[in-house]
C-alpha positions as CSV (number, residue, x, y, z in Angstrom):
1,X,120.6,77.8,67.8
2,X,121.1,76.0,71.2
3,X,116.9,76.6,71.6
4,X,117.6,77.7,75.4
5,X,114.5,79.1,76.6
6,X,115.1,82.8,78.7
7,X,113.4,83.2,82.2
8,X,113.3,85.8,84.0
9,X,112.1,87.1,88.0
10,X,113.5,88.0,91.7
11,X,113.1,91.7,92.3
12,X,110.9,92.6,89.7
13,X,108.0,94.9,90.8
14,X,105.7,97.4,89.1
15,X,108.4,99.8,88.2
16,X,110.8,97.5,86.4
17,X,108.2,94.5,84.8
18,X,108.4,96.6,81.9
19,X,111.5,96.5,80.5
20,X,111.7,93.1,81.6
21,X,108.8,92.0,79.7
22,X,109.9,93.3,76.7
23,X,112.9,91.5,76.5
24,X,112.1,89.4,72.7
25,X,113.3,85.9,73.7
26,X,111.7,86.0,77.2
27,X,109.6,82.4,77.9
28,X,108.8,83.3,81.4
29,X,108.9,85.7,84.1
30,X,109.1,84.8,88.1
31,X,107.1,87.1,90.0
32,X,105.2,85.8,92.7
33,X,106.6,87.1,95.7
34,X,105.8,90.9,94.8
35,X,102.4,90.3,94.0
36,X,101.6,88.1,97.0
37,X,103.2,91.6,98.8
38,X,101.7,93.7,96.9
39,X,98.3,91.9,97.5
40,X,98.3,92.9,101.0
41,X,97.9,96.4,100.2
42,X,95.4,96.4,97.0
43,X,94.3,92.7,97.0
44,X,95.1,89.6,94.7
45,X,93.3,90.8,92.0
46,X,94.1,94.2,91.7
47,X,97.8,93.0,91.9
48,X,97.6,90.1,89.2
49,X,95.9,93.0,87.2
50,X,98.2,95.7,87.3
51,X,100.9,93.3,86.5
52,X,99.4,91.6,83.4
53,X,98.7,95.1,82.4
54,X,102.4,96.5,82.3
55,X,103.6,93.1,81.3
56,X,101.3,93.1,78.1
57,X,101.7,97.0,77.2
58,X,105.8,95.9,77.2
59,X,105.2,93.3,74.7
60,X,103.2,95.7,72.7
């Protein structure tokens, strides 16, 4: 009733986007500093991937 909008980040990483992500009321989630991190290991595109991937398949 107080149309608040939910955002979300700081910490999240592969292994806890899901849950996250699922949240109903959730407008936005803050995740750039893992995937610039985790780009340094599998690239920026692999990491934006993977990340869209589990964030999607948590919304269902």
């Amino acid at each position: 009733s107080l149309e608040l909008e939910v955002h979300a980040g700081h910490g999240l990483t592969f292994d806890t986007v899901g849950p996250v992500a699922a949240f109903p009321k959730l407008r936005e989630l803050n995740i750039g500093h893992f995937l610039i991190s985790e780009a340094v290991f599998i690239g920026l595109e692999p990491a934006i991937r993977q990340m869209r991937h589990l964030m999607d398949a948590a919304r269902g």
